[in-house]
C-alpha positions as CSV (number, residue, x, y, z in Angstrom):
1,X,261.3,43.0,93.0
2,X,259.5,44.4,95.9
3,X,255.7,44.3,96.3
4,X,254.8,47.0,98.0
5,X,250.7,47.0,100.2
6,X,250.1,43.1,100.2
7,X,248.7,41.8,102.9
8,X,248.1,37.7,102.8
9,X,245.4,35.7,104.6
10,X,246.1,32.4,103.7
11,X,243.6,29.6,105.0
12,X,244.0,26.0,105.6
13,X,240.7,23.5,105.4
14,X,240.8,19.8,106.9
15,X,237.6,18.0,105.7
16,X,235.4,16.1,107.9
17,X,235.8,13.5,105.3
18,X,239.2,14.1,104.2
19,X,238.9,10.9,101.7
20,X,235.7,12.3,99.9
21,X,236.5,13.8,96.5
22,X,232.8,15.0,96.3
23,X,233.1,17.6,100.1
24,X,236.4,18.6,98.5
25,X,234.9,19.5,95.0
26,X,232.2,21.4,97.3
27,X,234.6,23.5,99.2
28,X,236.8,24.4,95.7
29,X,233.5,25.0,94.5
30,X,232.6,27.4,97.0
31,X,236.3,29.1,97.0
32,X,235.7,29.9,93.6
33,X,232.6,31.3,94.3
34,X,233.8,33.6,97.0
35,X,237.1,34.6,94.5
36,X,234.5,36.8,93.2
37,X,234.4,39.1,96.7
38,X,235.1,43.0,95.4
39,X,238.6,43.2,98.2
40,X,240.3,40.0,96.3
41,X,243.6,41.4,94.9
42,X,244.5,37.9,93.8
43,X,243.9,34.2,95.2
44,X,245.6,31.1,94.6
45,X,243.5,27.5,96.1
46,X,246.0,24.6,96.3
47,X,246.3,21.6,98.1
48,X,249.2,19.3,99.9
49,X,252.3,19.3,97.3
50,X,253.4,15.7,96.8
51,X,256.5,17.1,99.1
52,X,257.9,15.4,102.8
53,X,260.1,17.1,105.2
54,X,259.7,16.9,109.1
55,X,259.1,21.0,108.7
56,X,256.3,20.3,106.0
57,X,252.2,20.3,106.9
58,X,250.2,18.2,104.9
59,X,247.6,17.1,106.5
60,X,245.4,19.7,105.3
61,X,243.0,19.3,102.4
62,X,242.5,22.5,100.9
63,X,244.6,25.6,101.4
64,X,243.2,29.3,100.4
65,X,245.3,32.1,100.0
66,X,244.2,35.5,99.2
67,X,246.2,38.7,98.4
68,X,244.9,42.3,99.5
69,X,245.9,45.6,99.0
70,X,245.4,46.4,102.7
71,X,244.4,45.2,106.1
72,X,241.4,47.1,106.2
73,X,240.7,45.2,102.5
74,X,241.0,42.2,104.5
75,X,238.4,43.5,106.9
76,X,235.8,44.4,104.7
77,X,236.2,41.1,102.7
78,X,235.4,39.9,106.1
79,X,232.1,41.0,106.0
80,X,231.5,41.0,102.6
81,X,228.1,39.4,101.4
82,X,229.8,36.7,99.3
83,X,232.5,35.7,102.2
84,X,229.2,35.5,104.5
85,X,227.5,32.9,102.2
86,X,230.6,30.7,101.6
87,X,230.6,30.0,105.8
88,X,226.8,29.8,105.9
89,X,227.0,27.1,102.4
90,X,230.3,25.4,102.9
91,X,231.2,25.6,107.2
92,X,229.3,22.2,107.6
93,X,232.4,20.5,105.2
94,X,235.1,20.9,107.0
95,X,236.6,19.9,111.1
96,X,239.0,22.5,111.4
97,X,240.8,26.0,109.6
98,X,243.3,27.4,110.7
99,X,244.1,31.3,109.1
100,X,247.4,32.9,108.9
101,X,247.4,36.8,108.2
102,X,250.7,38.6,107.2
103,X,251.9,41.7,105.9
104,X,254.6,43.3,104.4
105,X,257.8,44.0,106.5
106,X,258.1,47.9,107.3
């Protein structure tokens, strides 16, 4: 089956304090909270699978992957009011993200 118009930003968190249960509650709290921007096709929040391969990256915390219709969806949920307020309420959790953005093949 083909989907056709997806476009996936998936985002990787690593905690200031990878150990504490209570910053990573916060920042799944938070991702919730943003689920709720309009843009959001679907969104799946997951963490390090209990997997080990030399290609595998796990030292992650939380990941956040997000499925839009469109780049320019992706955009908008960029600026989007509830995106805005997760960085201002939940940016002071974590060290470092990194983002990857992909689309379907044409």
């Amino acid at each position: 089956m083909e989907i056709k118009n997806i476009f996936i930003h998936h985002v990787f968190f690593w905690l200031k304090n990878a150990d504490s249960k209570e910053d990573k509650a916060k920042l799944i709290e938070g991702l919730q909270k943003l689920s709720h921007a309009k843009t959001i096709k679907d969104f799946h929040i997951g963490e390090p699978a209990n997997t080990s391969r030399g290609v595998i990256e796990n030292t992650y915390s939380v990941s956040w992957m997000l499925f839009f219709e469109s780049a320019e969806a992706e955009a908008t949920y960029q600026t989007d009011p509830v995106h805005l307020k997760f960085v201002e309420e939940c940016s002071y959790l974590w060290s470092k993200v990194i983002v990857y953005d992909s689309e379907n093949v044409k």
